[in-house]
C-alpha positions in Angstrom: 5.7 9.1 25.2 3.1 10.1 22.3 -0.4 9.0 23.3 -0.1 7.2 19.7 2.8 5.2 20.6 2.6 1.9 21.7 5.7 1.4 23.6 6.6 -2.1 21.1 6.7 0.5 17.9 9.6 2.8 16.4 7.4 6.0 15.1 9.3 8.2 12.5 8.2 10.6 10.3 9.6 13.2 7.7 8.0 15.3 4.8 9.8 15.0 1.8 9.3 17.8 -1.2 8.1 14.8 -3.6 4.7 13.2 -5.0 3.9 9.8 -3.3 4.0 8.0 -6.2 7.7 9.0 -6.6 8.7 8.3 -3.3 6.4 5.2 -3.0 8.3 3.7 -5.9 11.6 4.1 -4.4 10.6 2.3 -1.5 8.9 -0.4 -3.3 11.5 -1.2 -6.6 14.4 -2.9 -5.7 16.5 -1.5 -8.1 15.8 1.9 -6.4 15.9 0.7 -3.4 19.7 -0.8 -2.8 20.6 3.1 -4.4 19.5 4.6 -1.1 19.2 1.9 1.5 22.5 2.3 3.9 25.7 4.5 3.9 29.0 3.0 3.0 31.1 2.2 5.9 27.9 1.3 8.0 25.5 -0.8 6.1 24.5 -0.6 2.9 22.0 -2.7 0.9 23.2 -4.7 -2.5 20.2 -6.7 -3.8 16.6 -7.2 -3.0 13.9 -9.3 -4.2 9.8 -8.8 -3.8 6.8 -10.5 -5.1 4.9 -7.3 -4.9 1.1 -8.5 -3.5 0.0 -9.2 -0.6 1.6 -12.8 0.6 4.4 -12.3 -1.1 7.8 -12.3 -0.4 10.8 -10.1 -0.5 14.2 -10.5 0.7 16.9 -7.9 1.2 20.9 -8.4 1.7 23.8 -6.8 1.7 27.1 -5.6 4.2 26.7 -4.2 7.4 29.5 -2.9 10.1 33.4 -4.7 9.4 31.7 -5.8 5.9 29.3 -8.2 7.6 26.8 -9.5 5.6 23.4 -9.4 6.4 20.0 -10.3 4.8 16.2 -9.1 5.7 13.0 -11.2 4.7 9.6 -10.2 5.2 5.9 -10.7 3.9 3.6 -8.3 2.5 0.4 -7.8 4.3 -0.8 -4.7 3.0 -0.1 -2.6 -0.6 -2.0 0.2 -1.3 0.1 2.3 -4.0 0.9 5.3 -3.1 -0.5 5.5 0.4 0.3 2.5 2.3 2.9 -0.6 2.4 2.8 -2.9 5.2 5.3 -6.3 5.5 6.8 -8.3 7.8 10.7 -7.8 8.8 12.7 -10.0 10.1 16.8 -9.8 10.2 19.4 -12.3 10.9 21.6 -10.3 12.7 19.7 -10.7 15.8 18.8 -14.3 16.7 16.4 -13.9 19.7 14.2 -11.3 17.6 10.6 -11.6 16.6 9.5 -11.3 13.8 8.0 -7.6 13.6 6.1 -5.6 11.0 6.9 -2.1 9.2 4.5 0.1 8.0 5.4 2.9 5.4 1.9 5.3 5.1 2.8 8.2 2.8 -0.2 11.5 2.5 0.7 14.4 -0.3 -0.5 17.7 0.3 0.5 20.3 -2.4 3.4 18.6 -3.4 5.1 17.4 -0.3 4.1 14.5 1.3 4.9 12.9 4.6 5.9 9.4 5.6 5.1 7.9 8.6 7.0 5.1 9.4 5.9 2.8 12.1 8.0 -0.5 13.2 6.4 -2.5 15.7 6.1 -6.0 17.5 9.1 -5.8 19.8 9.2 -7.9 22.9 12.1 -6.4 24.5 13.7 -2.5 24.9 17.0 -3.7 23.7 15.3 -4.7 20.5 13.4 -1.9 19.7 16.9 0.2 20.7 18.8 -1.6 17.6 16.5 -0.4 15.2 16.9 3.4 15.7 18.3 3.9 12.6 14.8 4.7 10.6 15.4 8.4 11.0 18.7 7.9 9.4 17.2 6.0 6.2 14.6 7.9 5.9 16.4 11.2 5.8 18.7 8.6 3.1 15.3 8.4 1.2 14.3 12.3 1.1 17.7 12.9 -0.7 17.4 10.0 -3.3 14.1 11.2 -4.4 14.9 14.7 -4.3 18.6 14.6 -6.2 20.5 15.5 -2.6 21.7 11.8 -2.4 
């Protein structure tokens, strides 16, 4: 395990060829966000509200596997455009789960910038195994912002 790691936290990172600000926005706007937030057939986002500001709200929904619907609501804690967003998750599709927090920190360096993505506050491995998915959207994310969606 990386020394960094807690062993309740999902780490994932990737360097996209974007600015920040770019890729910041289409993590914060929810517009931009159900555009690149799933793959049909698997889960796929259709709306999203935020009350951008720390204490306020957002909510995401949309179909998951066999055209289940699902919906995420969280709390932002921490907004800090275009370095660092930090909320609260928590998903109805699994009813024994905590709520846990998700922490986007994005650093540019000539032109390319790297997000780290860090989801922590499980209680249990099988919780932590059900979100394993972070590579996937965030590999979803690089090709929105780069025009390879």
């Amino acid at each position: 395990m990386n020394p960094n790691q807690s062993s309740d936290a999902i780490l994932q990172e990737i360097t996209i060829n974007a600015p920040a600000d770019r890729i910041f926005e289409a993590i914060i706007n929810p517009n931009e966000r159900v555009k690149w937030w799933g793959t049909k057939g698997r889960f796929q986002a259709t709306h999203m509200e935020s009350d951008l500001r720390p204490g306020g709200k957002w909510k995401m929904s949309g179909t998951g596997m066999g055209d289940k619907p699902f919906t995420i609501v969280g709390t932002y804690q921490e907004i800090d455009p275009p370095r660092l967003l930090v909320s609260t998750w928590l998903a109805d599709w699994h009813e024994d789960a905590p709520e846990t927090i998700v922490r986007f920190e994005l650093e540019e360096a000539d032109g390319a910038t790297t997000v780290r993505l860090t989801h922590s506050g499980f209680t249990t491995d099988s919780q932590r195994e059900n979100y394993r998915g972070w590579g996937l959207l965030l590999s979803l994310l690089q090709g929105y912002v780069t025009g390879r969606s």
